[in-house]
N, C-alpha and C positions, 0 to 999 in steps of 0.2 A: 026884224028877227034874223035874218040875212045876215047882217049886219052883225048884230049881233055875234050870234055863231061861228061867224069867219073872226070877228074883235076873239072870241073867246079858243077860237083852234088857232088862231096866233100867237095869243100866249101859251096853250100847250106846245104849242111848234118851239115856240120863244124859251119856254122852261127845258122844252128837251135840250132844245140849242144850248143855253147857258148851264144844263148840266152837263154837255159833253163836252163843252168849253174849256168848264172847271175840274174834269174827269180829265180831260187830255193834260191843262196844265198843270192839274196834280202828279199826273206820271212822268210829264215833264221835268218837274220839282223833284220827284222822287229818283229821276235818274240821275238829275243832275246831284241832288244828294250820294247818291252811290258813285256817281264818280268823281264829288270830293272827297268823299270816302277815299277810294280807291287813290285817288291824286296824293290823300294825307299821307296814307298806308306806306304809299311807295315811297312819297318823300322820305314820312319817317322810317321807311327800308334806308333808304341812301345815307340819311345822317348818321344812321346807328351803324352805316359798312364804312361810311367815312369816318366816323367817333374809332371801330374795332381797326380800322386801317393806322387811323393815327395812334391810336395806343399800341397796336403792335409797330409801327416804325418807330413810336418812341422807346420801345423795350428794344426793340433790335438795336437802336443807335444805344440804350444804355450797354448791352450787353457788346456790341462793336466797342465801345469807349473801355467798359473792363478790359477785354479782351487786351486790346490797346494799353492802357494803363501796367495791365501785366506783363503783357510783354517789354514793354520799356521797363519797366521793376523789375526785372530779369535782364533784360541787357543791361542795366545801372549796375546791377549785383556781379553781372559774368566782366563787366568793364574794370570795377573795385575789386574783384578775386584777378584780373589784369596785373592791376597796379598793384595791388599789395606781392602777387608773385613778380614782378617785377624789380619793384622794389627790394624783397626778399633775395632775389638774387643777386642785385648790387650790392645789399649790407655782402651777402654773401662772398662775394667777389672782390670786394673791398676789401675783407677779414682777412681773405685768403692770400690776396696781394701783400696787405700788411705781414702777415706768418710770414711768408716768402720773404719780405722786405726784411724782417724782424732777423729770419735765419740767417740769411745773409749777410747780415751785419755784423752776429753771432760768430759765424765761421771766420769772419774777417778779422774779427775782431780774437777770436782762439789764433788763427795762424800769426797775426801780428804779435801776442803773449807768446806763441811759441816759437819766433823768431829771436824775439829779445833775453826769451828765458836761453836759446842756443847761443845765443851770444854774451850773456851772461854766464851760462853753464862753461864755458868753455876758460872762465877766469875764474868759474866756483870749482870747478874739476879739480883740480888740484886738494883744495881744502876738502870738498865732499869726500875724495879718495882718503885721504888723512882720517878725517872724521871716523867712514865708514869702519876702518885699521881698526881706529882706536873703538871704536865700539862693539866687532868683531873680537877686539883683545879682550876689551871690560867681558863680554860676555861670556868670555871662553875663559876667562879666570873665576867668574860667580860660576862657571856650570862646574869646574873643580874645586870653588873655596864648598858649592853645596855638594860636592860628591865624599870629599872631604870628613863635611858635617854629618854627612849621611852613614859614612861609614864608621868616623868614631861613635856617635848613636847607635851603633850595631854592636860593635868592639863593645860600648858602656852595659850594653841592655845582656849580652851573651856573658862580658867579667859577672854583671849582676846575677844572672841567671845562675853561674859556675856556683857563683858565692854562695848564694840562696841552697845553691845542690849540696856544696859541701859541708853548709851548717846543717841542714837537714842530716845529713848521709853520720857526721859528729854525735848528733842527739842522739841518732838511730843506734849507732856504735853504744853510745854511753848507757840508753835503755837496756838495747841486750846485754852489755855487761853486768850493767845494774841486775839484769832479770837471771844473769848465769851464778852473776854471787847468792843472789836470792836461792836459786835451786841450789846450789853448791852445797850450803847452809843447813839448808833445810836435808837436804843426805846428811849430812853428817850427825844431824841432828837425829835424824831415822838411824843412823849406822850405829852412833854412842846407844839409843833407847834400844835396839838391839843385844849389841853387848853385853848391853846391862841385863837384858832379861835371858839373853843366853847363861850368861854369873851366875844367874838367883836359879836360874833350869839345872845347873851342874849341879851348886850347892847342894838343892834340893833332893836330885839326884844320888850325891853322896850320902843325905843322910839317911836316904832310904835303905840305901845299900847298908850303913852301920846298923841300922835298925833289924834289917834281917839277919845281920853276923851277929846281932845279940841274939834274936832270938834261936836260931839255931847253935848256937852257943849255950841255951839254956836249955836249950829240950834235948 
């Protein structure tokens, strides 16, 4: 019975035992669970700062590389607005060289015509002078053959004018005499009808007068 009893508070001893066994290495288990947890956590903290690190240095090196990029595309541009003002000033310089080259040649080129023309002038002088005369002459006998013209065309248009006045002035003449004969006429023509009935006025007169020496003659 002893025996027993003690076999049987052994395995409750035995069952506590292997409960608190399994009780401690369950908390065990469970911390170590929490601190893979915690281990993953962090890691996955780390790769996510290292993931956000490298995608921000990959953006920054993009944005360094623009940066970059443009700038050099701006010194390419400021290099070729260079050369072409450059170059723009050599056309320029060149042109201007040539002008100068060109004038130059120009004036060399007038003085040597005008050395050969003074050297020729001085065996055309003669003839020019001549020339000059006679065209001085020619001209100064057209400015009298047309003064000339000018003035008989005066003399022709005043004879014409006189003429014109005088037949006028003739007609004018011949009308009024025409118109004095006419009135002349015409008196005389009043002065005879006149006469005439002055005659028949006496006559009549006369015989009035007999007419009364008759009748007081009779009475």
């Amino acid at each position: 019975e002893e025996k027993e009893r003690r076999v049987k508070e052994g395995k409750k001893k035995g069952k506590k035992k292997g409960k608190k066994k399994r009780k401690k290495k369950r908390k065990k288990s469970e911390e170590k669970k929490e601190e893979w947890k915690k281990e993953k956590k962090k890691k996955e903290k780390v790769k996510k700062e290292k993931k956000r690190k490298k995608k921000r240095k990959k953006k920054e090196r993009r944005v360094k590389n623009e940066k970059k990029s443009r700038r050099r595309k701006e010194e390419w541009k400021k290099e070729r607005r260079r050369e072409r003002r450059k170059e723009e000033w050599k056309k320029e310089r060149r042109v201007k060289k040539e002008k100068k080259s060109r004038r130059r040649k120009e004036e060399w080129k007038k003085e040597r015509r005008k050395e050969r023309r003074e050297k020729e002038g001085k065996k055309k002088e003669g003839k020019k002078k001549k020339k000059e005369e006679g065209k001085k002459k020619r001209k100064k006998k057209e400015r009298r053959v047309k003064k000339e013209k000018k003035k008989r065309k005066k003399k022709e248009r005043r004879v014409k004018k006189e003429k014109k006045s005088r037949r006028r002035k003739e007609e004018w003449k011949k009308e009024r005499r025409k118109k004095k004969k006419k009135k002349k006429k015409k008196k005389k023509k009043k002065k005879k009808k006149k006469k005439k009935k002055k005659k028949k006025k006496k006559k009549k007169k006369k015989k009035k007068k007999k007419k009364k020496k008759k009748k007081k003659k009779k009475k």
